[in-house]
FIKOLZA-1660 file (N, C-alpha, C; in steps of 0.1 Angstrom, whole numbers, plus 5000, padded with zeros to 4 digits):
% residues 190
   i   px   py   pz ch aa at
   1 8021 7053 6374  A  X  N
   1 8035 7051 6371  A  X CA
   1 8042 7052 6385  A  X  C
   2 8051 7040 6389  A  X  N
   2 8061 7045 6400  A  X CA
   2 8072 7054 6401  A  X  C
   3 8071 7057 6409  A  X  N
   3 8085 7066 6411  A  X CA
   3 8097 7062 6409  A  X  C
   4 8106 7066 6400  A  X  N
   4 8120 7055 6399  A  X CA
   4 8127 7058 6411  A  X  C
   5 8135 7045 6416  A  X  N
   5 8143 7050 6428  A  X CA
   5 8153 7054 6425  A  X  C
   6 8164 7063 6437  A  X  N
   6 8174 7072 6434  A  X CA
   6 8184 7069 6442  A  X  C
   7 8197 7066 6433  A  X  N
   7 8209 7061 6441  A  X CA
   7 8218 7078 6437  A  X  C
   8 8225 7077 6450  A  X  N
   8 8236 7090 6450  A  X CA
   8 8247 7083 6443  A  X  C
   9 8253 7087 6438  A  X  N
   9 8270 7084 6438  A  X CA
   9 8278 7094 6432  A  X  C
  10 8285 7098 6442  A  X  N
  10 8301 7101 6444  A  X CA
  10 8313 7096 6440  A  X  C
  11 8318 7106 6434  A  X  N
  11 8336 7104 6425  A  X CA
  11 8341 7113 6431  A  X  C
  12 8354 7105 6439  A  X  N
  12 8361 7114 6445  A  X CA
  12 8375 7109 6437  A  X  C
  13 8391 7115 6446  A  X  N
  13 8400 7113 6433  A  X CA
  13 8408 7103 6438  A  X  C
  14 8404 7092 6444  A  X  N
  14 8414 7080 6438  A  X CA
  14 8414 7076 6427  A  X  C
  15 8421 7066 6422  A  X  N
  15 8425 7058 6413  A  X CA
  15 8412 7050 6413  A  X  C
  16 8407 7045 6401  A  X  N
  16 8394 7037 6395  A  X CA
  16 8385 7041 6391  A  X  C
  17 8385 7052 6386  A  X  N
  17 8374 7060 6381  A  X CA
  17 8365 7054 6367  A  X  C
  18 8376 7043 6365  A  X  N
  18 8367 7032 6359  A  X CA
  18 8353 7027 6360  A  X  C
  19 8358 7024 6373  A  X  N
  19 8344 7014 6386  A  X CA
  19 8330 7026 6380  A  X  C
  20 8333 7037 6386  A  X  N
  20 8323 7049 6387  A  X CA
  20 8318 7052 6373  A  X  C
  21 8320 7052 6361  A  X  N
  21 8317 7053 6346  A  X CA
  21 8311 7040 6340  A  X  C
  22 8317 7034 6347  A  X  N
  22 8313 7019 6341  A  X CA
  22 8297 7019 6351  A  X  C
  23 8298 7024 6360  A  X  N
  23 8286 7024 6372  A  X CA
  23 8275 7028 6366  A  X  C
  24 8278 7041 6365  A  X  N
  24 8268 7053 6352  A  X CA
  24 8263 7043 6343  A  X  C
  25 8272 7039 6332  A  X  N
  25 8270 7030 6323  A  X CA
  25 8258 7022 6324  A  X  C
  26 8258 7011 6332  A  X  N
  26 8254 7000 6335  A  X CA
  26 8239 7006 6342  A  X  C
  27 8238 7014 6348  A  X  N
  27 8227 7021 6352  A  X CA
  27 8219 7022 6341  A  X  C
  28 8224 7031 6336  A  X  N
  28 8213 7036 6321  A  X CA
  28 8210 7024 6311  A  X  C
  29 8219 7015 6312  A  X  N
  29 8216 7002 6305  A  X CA
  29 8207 6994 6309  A  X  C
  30 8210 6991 6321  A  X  N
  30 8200 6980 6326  A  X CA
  30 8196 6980 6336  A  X  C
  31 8193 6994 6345  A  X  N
  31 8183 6995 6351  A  X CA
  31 8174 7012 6348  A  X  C
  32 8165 7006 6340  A  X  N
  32 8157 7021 6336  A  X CA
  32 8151 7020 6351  A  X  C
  33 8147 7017 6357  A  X  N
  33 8141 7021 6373  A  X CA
  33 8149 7027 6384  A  X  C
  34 8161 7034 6380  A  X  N
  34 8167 7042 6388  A  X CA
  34 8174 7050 6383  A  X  C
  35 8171 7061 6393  A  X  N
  35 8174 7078 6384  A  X CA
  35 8189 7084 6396  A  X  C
  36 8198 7080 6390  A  X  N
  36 8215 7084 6392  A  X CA
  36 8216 7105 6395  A  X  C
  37 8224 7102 6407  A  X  N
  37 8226 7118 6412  A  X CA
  37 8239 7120 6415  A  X  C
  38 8247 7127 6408  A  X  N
  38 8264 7124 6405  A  X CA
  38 8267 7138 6414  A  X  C
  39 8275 7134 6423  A  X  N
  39 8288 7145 6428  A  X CA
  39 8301 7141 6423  A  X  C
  40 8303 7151 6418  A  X  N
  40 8324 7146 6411  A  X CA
  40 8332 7156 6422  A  X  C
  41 8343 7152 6427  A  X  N
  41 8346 7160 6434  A  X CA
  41 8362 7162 6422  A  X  C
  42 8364 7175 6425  A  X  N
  42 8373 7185 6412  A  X CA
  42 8389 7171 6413  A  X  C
  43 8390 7166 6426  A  X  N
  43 8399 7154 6422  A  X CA
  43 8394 7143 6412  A  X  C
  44 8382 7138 6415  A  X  N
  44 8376 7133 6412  A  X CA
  44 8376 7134 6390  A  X  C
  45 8373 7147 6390  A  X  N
  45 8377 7149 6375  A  X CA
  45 8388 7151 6374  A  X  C
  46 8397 7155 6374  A  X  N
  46 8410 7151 6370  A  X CA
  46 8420 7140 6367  A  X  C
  47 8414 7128 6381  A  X  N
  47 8415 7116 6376  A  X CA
  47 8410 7109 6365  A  X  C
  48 8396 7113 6367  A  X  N
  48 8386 7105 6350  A  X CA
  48 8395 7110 6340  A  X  C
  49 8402 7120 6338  A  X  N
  49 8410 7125 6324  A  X CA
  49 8418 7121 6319  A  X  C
  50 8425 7120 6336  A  X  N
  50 8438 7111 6332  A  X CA
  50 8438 7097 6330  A  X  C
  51 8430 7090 6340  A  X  N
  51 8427 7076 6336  A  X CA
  51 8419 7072 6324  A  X  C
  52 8410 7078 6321  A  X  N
  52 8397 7074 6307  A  X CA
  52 8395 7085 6302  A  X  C
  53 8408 7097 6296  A  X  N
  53 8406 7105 6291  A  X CA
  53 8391 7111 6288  A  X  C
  54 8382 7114 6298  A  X  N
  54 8370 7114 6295  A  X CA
  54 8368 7127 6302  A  X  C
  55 8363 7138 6299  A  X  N
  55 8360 7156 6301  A  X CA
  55 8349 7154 6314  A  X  C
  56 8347 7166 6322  A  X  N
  56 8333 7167 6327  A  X CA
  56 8323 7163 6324  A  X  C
  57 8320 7169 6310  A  X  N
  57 8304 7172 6308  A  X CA
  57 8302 7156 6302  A  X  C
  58 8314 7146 6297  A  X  N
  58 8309 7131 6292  A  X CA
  58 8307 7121 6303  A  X  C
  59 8310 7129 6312  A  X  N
  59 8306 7123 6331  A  X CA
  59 8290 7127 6333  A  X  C
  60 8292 7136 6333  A  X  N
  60 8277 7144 6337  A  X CA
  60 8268 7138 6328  A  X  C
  61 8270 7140 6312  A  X  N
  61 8261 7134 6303  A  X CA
  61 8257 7121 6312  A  X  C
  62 8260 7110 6317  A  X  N
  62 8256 7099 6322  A  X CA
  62 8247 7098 6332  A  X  C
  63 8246 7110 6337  A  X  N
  63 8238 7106 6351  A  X CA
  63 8225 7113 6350  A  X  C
  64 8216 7111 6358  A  X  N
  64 8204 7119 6350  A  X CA
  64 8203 7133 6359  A  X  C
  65 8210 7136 6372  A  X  N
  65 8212 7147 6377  A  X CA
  65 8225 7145 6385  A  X  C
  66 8233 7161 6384  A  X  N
  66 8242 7165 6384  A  X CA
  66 8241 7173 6393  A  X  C
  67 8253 7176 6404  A  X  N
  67 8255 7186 6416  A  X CA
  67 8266 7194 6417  A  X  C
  68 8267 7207 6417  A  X  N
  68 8279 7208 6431  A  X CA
  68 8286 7202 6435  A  X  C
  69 8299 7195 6437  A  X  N
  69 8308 7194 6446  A  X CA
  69 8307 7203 6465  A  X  C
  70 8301 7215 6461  A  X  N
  70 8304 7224 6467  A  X CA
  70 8292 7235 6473  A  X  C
  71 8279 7225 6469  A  X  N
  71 8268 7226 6470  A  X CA
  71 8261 7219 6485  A  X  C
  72 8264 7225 6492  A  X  N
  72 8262 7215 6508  A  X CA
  72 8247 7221 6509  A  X  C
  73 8242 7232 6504  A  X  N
  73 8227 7230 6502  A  X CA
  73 8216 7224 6496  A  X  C
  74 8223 7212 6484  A  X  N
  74 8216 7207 6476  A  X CA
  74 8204 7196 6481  A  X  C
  75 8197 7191 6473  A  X  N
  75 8188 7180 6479  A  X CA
  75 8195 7170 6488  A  X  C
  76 8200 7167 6480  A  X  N
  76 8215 7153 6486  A  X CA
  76 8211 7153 6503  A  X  C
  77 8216 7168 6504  A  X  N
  77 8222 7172 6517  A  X CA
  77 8211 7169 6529  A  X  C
  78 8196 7166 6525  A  X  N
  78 8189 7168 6533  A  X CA
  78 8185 7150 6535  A  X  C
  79 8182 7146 6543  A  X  N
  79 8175 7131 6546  A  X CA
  79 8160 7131 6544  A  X  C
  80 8152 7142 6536  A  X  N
  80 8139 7142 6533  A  X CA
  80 8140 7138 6523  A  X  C
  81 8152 7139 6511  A  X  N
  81 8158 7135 6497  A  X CA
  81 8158 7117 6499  A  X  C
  82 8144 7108 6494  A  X  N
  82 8148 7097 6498  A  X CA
  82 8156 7094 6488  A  X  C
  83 8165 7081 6492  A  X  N
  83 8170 7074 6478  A  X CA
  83 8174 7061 6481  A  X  C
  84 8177 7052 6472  A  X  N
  84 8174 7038 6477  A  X CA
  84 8192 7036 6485  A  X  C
  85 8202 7046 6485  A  X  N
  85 8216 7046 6491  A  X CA
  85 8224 7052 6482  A  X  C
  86 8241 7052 6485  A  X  N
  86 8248 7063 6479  A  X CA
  86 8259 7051 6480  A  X  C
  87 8267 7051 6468  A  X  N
  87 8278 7044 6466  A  X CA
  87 8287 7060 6462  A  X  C
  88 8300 7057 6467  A  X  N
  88 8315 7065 6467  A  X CA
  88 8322 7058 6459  A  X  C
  89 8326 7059 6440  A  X  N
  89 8335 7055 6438  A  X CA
  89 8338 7058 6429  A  X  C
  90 8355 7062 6430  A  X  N
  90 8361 7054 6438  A  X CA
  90 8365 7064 6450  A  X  C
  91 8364 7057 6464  A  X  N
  91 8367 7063 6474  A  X CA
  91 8381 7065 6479  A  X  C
  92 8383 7080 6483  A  X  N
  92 8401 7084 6485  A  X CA
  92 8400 7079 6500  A  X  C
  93 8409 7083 6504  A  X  N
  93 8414 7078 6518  A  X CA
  93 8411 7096 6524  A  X  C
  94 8409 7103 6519  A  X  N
  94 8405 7115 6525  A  X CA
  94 8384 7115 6528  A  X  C
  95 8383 7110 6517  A  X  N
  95 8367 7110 6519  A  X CA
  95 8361 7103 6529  A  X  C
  96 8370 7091 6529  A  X  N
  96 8368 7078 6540  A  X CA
  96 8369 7083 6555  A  X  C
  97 8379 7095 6558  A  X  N
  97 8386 7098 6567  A  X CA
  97 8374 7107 6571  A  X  C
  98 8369 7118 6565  A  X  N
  98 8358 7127 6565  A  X CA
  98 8345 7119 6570  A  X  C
  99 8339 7110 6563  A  X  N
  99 8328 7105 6562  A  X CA
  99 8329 7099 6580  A  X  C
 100 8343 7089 6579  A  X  N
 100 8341 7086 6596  A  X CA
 100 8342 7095 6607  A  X  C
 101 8345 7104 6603  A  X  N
 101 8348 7118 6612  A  X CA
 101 8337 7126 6613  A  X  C
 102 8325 7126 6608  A  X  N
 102 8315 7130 6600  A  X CA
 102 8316 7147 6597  A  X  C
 103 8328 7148 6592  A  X  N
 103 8324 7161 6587  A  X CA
 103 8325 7165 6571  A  X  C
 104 8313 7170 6569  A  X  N
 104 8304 7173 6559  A  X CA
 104 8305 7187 6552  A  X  C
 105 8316 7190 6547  A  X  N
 105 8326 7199 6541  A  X CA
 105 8326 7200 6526  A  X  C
 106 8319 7190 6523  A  X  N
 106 8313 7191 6505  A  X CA
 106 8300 7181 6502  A  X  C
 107 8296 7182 6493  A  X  N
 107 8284 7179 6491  A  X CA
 107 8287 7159 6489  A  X  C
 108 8297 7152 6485  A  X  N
 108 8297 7145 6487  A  X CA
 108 8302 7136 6500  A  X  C
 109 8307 7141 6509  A  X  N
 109 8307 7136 6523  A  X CA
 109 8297 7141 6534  A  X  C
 110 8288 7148 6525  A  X  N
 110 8272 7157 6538  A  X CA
 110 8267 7146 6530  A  X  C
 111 8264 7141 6520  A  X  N
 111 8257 7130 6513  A  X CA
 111 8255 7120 6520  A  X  C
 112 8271 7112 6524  A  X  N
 112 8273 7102 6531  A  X CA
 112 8267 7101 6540  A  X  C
 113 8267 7117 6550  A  X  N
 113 8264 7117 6562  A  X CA
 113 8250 7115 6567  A  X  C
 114 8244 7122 6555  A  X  N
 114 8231 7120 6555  A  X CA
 114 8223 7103 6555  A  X  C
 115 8233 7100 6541  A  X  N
 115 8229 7081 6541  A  X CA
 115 8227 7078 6554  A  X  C
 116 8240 7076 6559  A  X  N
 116 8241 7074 6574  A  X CA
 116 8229 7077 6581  A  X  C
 117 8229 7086 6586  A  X  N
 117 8214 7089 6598  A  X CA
 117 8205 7089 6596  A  X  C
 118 8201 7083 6582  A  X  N
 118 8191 7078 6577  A  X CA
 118 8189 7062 6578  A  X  C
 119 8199 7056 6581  A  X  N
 119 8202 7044 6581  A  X CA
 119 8201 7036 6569  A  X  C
 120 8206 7046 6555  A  X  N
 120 8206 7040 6543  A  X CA
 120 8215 7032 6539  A  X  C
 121 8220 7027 6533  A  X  N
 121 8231 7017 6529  A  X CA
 121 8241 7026 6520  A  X  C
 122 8251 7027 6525  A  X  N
 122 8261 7035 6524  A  X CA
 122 8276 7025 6518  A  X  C
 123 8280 7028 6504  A  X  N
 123 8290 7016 6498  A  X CA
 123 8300 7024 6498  A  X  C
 124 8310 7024 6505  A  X  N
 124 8325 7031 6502  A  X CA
 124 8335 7022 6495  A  X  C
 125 8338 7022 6479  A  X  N
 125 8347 7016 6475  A  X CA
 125 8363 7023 6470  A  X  C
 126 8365 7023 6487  A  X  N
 126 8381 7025 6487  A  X CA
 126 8388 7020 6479  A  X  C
 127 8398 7029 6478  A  X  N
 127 8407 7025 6471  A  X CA
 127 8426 7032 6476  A  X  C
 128 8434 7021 6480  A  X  N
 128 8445 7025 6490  A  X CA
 128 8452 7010 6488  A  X  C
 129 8467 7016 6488  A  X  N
 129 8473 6995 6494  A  X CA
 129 8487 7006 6495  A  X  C
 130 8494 7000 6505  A  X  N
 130 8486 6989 6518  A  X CA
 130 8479 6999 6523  A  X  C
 131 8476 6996 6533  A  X  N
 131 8468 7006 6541  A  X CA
 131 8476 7006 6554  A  X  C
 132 8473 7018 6564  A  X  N
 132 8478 7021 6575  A  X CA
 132 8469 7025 6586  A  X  C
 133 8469 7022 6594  A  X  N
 133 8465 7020 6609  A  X CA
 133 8453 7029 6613  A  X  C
 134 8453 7042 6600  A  X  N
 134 8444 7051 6601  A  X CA
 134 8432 7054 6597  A  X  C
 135 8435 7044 6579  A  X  N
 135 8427 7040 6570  A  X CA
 135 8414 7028 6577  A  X  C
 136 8424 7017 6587  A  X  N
 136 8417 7007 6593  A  X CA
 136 8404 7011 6601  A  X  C
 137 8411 7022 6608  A  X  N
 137 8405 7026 6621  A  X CA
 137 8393 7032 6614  A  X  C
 138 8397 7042 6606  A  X  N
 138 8387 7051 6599  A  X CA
 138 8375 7040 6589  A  X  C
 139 8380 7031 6582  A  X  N
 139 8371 7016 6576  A  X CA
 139 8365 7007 6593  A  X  C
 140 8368 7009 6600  A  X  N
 140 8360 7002 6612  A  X CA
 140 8349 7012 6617  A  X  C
 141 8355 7024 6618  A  X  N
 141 8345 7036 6624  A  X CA
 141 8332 7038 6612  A  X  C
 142 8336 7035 6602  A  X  N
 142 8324 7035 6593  A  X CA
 142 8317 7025 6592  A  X  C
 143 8323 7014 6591  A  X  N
 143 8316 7002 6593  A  X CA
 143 8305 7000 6603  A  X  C
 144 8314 7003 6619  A  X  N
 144 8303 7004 6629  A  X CA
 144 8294 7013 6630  A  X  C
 145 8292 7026 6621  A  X  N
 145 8280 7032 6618  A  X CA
 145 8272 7026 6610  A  X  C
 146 8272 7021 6600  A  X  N
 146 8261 7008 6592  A  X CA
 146 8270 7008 6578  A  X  C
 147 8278 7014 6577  A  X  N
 147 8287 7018 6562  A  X CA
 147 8291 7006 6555  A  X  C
 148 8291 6997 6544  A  X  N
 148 8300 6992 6540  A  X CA
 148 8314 6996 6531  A  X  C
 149 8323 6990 6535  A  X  N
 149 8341 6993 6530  A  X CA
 149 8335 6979 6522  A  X  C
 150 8340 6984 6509  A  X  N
 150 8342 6974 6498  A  X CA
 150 8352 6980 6486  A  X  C
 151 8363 6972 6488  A  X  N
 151 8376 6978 6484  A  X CA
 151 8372 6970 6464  A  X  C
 152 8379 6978 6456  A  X  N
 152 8369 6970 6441  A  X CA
 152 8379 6957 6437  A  X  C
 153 8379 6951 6442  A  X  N
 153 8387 6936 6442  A  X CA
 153 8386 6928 6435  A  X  C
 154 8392 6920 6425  A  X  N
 154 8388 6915 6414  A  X CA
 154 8387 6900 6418  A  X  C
 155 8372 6897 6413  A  X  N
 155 8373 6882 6418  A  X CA
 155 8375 6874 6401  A  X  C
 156 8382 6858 6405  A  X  N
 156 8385 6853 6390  A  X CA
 156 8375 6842 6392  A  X  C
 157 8367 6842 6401  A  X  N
 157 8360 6825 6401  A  X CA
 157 8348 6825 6385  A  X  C
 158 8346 6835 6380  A  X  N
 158 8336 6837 6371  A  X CA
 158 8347 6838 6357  A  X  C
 159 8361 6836 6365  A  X  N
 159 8371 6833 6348  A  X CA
 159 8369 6846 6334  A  X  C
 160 8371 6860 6343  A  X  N
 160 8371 6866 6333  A  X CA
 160 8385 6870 6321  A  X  C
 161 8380 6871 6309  A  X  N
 161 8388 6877 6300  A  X CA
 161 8395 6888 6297  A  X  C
 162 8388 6898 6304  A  X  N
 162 8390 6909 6305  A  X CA
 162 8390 6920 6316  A  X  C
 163 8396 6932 6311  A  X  N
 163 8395 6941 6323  A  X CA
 163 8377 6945 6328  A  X  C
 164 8379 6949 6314  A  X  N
 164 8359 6952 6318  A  X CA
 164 8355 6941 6321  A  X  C
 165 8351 6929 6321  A  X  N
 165 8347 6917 6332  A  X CA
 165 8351 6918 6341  A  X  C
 166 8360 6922 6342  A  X  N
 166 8361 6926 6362  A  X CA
 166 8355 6935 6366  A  X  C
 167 8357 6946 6357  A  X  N
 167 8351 6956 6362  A  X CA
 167 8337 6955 6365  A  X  C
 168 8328 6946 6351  A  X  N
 168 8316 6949 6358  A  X CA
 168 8310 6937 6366  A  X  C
 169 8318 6929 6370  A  X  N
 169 8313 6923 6382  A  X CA
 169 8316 6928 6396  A  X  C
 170 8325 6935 6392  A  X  N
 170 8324 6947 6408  A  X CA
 170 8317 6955 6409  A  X  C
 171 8311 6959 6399  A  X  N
 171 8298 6969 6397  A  X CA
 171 8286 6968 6402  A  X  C
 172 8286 6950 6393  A  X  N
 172 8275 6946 6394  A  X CA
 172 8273 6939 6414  A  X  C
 173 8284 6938 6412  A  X  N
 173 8282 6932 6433  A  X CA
 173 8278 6943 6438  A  X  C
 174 8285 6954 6441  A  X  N
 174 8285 6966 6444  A  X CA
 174 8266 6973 6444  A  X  C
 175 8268 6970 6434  A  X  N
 175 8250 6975 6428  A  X CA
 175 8240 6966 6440  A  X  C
 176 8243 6954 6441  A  X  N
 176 8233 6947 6447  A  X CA
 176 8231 6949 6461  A  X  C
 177 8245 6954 6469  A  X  N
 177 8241 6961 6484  A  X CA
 177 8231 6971 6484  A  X  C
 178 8231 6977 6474  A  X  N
 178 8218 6989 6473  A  X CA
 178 8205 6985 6465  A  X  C
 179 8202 6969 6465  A  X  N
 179 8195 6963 6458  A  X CA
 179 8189 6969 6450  A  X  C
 180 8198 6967 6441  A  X  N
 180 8200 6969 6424  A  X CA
 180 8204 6961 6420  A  X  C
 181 8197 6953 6410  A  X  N
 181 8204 6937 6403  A  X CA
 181 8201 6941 6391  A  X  C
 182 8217 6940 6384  A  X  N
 182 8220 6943 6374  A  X CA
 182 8223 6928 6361  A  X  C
 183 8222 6917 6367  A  X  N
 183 8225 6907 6366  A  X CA
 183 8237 6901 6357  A  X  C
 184 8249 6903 6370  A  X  N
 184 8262 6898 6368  A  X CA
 184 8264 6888 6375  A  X  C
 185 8276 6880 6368  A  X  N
 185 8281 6867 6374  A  X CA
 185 8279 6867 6386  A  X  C
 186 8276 6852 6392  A  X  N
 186 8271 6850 6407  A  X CA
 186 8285 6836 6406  A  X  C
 187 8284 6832 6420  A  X  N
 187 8294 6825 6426  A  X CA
 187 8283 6808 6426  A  X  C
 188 8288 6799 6416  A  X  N
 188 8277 6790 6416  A  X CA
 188 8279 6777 6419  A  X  C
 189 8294 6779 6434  A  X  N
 189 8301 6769 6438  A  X CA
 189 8306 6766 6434  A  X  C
 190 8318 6751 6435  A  X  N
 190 8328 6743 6431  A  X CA
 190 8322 6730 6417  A  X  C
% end
């Protein structure tokens, strides 16, 4: 039997904590070949509450292992921990600022850091508008470490009906930088 592969992901406390449940979600659904490692950071839960009325432990129930926030010794932390990459979402403008700064002050920005110098594929889905000169800098400085900035942007070419159709075509795009195909709407030209 293979080993299932292992994506990180981090909830930090911007706005969209949608993206991140819906993420979980979609994981356990349709890909049983990957085993989910959740950091919530304490913003991080308080937004899920207020946005999707939804507690800690109906977070945690989703993922198949659970961390610390505050755990900078955890597996995560080390680059012997393989995993197929680590998606952030939804990403604050403080995590973003950390991650390019690389300082590794909780267990989900030592995560990142770790992706990084491992040269893992690293998804930061910020979340900010407009943005200012610092956010840019700091989305460039991660970029040119190997990071991608993917802000959760709603595309209409796939004509959805709803919120959740957006949502999980950002999920599902999202999912596929860390090649994971979840099998959402593709772009099938004019």
């Amino acid at each position: 039997m293979l080993a299932k592969r292992r994506l990180v992901i981090g909830i930090t406390g911007a706005t969209g904590s949608i993206y991140a449940v819906r993420m979980l979600q979609v994981l356990r659904e349709r890909a049983p070949d990957i085993e989910t490692h959740l950091v919530v950071s304490p913003s991080g839960v308080l937004n899920i509450k207020y946005e999707l009325d939804l507690d800690r432990k109906a977070v945690h129930d989703m993922a198949d292992r659970v961390y610390s926030f505050r755990d900078v010794g955890a597996t995560l932390a080390s680059g012997g921990f393989d995993t197929a990459g680590m998606v952030v979402v939804p990403c604050s403008m403080r995590t973003l600022a950390a991650v390019a700064h690389g300082f590794s002050d909780n267990l989900i920005t030592r995560a990142a850091d770790v992706t990084l110098k491992e040269r893992r594929r690293l998804v930061l889905m910020v979340r900010e508008t407009p943005l200012n000169l610092a956010h840019l800098r700091n989305m460039t400085s991660v970029t040119e470490m190997g990071g991608v900035i993917f802000p959760p942007l709603p595309a209409f070419y796939h004509h959805p009906k709803t919120i959740e159709e957006m949502v999980d075509h950002t999920v599902a795009r999202v999912l596929e930088l860390v090649n994971i195909d979840v099998q959402g709407p593709r772009w099938e030209g004019t």
